[in-house]
C-alpha positions as CSV (number, residue, x, y, z in Angstrom):
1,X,0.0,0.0,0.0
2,X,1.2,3.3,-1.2
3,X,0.6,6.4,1.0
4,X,-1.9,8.7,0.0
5,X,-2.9,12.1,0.1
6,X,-6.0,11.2,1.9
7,X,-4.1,9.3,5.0
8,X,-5.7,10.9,9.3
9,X,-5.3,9.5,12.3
10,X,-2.3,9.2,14.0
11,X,1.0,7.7,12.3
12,X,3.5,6.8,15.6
13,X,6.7,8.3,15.4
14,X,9.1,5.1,16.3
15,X,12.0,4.9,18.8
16,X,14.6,2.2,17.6
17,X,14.3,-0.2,20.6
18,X,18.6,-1.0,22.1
19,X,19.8,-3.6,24.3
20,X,22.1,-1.8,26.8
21,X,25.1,-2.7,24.7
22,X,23.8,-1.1,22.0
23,X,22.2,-3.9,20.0
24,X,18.8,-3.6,18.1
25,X,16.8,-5.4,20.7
26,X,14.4,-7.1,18.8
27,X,12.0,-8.3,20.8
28,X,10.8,-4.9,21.9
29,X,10.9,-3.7,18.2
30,X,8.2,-6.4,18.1
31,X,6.4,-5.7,21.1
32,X,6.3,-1.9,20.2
33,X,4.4,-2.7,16.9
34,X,2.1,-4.6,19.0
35,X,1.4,-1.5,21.6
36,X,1.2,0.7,18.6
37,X,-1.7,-1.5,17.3
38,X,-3.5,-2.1,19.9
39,X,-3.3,2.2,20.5
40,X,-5.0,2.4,17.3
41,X,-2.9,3.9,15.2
42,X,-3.5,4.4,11.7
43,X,0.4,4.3,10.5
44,X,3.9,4.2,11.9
45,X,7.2,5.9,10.7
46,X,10.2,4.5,11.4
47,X,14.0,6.1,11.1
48,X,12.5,9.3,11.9
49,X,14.5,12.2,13.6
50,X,14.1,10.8,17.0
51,X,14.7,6.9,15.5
52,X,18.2,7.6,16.2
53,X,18.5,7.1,12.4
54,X,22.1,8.2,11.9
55,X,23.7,6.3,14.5
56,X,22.8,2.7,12.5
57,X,24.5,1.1,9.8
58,X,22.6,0.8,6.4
59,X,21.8,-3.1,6.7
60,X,20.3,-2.1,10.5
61,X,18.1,0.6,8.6
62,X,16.7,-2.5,6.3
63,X,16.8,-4.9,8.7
64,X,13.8,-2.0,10.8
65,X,12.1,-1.0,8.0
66,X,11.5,-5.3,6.8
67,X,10.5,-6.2,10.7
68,X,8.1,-3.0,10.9
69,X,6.3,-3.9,7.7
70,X,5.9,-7.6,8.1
71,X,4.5,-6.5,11.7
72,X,2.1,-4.0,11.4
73,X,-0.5,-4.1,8.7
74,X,-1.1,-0.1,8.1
75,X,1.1,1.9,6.0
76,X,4.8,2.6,7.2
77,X,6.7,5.6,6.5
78,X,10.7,5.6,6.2
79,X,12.8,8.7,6.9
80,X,15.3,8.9,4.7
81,X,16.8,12.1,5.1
82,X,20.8,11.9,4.1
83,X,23.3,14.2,3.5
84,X,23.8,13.0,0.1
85,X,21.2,12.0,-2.6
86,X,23.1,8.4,-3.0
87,X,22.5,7.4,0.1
88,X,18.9,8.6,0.2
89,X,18.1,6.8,-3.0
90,X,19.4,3.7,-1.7
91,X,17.5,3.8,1.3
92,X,13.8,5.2,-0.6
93,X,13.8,2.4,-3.3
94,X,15.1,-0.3,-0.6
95,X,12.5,0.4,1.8
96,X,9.9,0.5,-0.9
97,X,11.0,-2.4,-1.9
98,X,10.7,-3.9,1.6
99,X,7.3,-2.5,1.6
100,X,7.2,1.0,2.7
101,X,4.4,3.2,2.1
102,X,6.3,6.0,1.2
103,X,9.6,8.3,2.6
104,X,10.1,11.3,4.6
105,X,12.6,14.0,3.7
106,X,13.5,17.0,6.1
107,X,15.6,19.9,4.4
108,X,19.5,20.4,5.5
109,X,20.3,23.0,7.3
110,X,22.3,24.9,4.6
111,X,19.1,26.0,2.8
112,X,18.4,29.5,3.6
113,X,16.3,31.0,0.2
114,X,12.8,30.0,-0.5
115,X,14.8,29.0,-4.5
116,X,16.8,27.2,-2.2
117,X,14.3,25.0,-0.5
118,X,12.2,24.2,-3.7
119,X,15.1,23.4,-5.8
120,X,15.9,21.4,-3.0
121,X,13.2,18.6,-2.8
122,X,13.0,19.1,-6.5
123,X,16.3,17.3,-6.6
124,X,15.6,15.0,-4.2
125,X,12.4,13.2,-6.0
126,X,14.9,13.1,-9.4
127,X,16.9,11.2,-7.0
128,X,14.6,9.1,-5.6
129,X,12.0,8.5,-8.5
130,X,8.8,10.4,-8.9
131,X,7.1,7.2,-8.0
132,X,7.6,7.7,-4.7
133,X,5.2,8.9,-2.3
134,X,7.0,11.3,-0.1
135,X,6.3,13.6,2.9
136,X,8.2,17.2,3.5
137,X,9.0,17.3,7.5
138,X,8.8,20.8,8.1
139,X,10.5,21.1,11.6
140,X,12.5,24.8,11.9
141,X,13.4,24.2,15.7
142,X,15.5,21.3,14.7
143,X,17.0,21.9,10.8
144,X,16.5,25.8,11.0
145,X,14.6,26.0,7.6
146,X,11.6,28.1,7.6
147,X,9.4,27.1,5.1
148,X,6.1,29.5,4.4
149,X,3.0,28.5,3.0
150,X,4.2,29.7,-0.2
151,X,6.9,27.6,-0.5
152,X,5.3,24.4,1.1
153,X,2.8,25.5,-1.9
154,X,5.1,25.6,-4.4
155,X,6.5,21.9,-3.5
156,X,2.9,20.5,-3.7
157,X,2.4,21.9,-6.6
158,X,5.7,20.4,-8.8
159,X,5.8,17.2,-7.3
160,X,3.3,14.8,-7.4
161,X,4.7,12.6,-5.5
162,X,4.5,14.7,-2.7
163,X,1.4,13.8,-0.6
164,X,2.1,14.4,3.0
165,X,3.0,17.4,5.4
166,X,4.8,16.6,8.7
167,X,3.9,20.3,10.4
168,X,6.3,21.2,12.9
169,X,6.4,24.4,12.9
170,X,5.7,26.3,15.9
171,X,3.6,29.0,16.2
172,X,2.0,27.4,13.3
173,X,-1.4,27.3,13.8
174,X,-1.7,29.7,10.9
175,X,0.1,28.4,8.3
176,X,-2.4,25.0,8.7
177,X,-5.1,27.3,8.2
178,X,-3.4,29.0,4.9
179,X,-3.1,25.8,3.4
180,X,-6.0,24.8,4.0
181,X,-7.5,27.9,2.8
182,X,-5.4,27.5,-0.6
183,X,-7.6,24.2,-1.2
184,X,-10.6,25.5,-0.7
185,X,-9.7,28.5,-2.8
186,X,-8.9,25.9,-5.7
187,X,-5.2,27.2,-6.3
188,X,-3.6,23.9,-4.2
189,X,-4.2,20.6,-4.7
190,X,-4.6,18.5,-1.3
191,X,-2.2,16.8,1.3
192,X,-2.8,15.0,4.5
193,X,-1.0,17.5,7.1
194,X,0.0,15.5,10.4
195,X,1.7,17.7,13.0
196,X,4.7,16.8,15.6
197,X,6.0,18.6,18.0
198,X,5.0,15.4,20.2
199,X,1.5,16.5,20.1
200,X,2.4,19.6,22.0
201,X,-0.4,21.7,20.0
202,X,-2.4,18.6,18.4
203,X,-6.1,20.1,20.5
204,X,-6.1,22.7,18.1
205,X,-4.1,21.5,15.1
206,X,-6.6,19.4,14.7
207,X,-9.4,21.9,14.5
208,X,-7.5,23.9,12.0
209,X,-7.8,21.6,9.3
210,X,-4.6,19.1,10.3
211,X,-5.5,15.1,10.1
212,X,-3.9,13.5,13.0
213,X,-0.5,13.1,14.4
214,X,2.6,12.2,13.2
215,X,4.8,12.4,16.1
216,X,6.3,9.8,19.0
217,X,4.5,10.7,22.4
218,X,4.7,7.9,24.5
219,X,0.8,7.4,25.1
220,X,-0.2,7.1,21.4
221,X,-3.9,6.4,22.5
222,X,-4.0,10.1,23.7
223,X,-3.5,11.1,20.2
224,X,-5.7,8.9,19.0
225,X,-8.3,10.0,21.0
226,X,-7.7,13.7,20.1
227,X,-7.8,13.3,16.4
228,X,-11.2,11.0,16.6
229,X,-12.9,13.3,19.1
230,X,-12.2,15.8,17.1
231,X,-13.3,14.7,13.9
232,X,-16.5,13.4,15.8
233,X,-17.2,17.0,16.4
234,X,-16.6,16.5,20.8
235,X,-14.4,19.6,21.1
236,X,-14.5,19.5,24.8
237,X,-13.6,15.9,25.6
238,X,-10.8,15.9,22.8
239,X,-9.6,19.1,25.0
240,X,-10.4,17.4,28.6
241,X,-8.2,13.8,26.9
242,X,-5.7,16.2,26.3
243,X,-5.5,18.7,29.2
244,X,-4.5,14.9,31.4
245,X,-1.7,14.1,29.2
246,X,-0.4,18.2,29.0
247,X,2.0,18.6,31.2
248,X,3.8,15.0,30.5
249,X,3.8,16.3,26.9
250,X,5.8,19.5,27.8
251,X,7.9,17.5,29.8
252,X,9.0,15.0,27.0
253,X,8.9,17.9,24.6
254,X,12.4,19.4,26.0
255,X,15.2,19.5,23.3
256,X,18.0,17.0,24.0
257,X,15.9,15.3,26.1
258,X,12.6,13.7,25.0
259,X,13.6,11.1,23.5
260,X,15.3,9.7,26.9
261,X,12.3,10.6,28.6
262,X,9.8,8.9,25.9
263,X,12.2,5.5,26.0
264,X,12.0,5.9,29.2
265,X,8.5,5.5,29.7
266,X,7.5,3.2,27.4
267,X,10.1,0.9,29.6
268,X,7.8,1.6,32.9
269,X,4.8,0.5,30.1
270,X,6.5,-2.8,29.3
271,X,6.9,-1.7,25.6
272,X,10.5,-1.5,25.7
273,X,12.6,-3.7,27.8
274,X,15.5,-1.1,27.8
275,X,15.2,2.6,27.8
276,X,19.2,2.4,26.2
277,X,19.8,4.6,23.5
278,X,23.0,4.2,21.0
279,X,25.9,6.2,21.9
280,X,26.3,8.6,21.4
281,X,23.8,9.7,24.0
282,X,23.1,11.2,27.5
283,X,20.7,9.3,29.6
284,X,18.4,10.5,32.3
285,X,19.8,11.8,35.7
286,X,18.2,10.0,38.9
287,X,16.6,13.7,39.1
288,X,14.7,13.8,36.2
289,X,13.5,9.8,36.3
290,X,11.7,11.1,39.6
291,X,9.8,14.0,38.2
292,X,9.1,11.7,35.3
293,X,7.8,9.4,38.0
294,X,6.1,11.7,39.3
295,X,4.1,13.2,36.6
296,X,3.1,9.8,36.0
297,X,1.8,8.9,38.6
298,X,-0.6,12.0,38.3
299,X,-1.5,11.3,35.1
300,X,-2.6,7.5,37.0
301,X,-5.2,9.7,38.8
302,X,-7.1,11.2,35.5
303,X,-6.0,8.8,33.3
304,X,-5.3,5.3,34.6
305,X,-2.6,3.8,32.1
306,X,-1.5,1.0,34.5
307,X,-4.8,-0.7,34.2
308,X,-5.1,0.6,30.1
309,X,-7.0,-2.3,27.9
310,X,-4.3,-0.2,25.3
311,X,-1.6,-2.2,26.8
């Protein structure tokens, strides 16, 4: 299955599950398909920007991308963001031949012109092939690209074979709403836009026109839940859903951070034997695990994830 334009919900945002000596630790790779599943998610993207992508070696890339496709029977997305086209066209027409939906490309951070940035992912489907579905990760905080509407526009507009936005821009509330104004206007054609940010502003992404989540929060079912109360037209309980999970959201939202504190959780959920990440890497000081701990076991009080039928 090819991804399409069309895709909502909520496409999880994988970690890459080590062993504490720095092994793929398969079993949990397994077992995290399985939570991801029974979350509901409608999609999963693996080797994303918190996959800890550049710290594997090409055959470990495949050897993910095979295990998540045979696993999980929704569409998966690869990121395949290089620093060279070589090595991204390897790993786009490998993974699709593995069975990948489609790729994700984010923009290097030498781009600085609009020209720049257009010219860019115009190169980057020659490189690939224009038969691949592919999603622009717009994420400024991280690769220091801004990308407008305009120029998100322009992308759309000569490449097909782009069908996807990962919004991660922040404040960005309006640029959602510009796109989506350009398709009702006539002058774009439509994309699915899934927003990041770990679901930081997914309550009202969601009501600006965006179709779910991309992004790696470590209670998926919260997004979930957000994306299909909203579409079911219950503002306030898609608002009171997420109001429970906020302040663990900030919390794993921290740069440099989050992605210790998400492994970290999903270990105290029994997803993930190992909250290990590949070195290089800085994991969590006993301070933070006890505010982590704590803000857990607040969220047990609204939200009571210990006893969750999700896992």
């Amino acid at each position: 299955m090819k991804l399409s334009p069309d895709a909502r919900g909520v496409y999880a945002i994988a970690p890459t599950p080590f062993a504490s000596d720095g092994a793929i630790d398969h079993d949990s790779l397994h077992r995290m398909c399985d939570f991801y599943l029974k979350a509901g998610v409608t999609g999963i993207t693996v080797l994303g920007q918190l996959g800890e992508a550049p710290k594997l070696e090409a055959a470990e890339s495949l050897t993910i991308v095979a295990e998540v496709v045979r696993r999980m029977p929704v569409p998966v997305v690869v990121g395949v963001t290089a620093p060279g086209f070589a090595a991204m066209r390897a790993l786009a027409r490998d993974s699709m031949a593995a069975g990948a939906a489609g790729v994700m490309i984010a923009p290097p951070n030498t781009l600085r012109t609009d020209d720049q940035i257009v010219g860019y992912y115009r190169q980057a489907v020659e490189a690939i092939g224009a038969d691949i579905p592919f999603v622009i990760q717009d994420y400024p905080l991280t690769f220091s690209v801004v990308m407008s509407p305009g120029v998100i526009g322009r992308i759309i507009t000569e490449n097909p074979s782009c069908v996807m936005l990962k919004h991660e821009d922040w404040p960005g509330l309006e640029k959602i709403s510009a796109l989506r104004a350009r398709e009702r206007e006539g002058t774009l054609r439509h994309v699915s836009i899934l927003c990041g940010n770990g679901g930081l502003f997914l309550d009202f992404e969601t009501e600006r026109g965006a179709d779910g989540a991309m992004t790696g929060y470590c209670f998926p079912e919260m997004l979930v839940g957000v994306a299909e109360l909203t579409a079911a037209g219950q503002r306030d309980a898609a608002h009171d859903l997420f109001d429970a999970h906020l302040p663990l959201v900030r919390y794993e939202q921290q740069p440099g951070v989050g992605l210790a504190v998400r492994k970290y959780v999903m270990m105290r959920r029994g997803v993930l034997a190992s909250d290990a990440q590949r070195r290089p890497a800085a994991p969590l000081t006993p301070a933070t695990r006890t505010e982590v701990d704590y803000l857990l076991d607040r969220l047990e009080k609204r939200y009571p994830w210990k006893h969750s039928t999700v896992w």
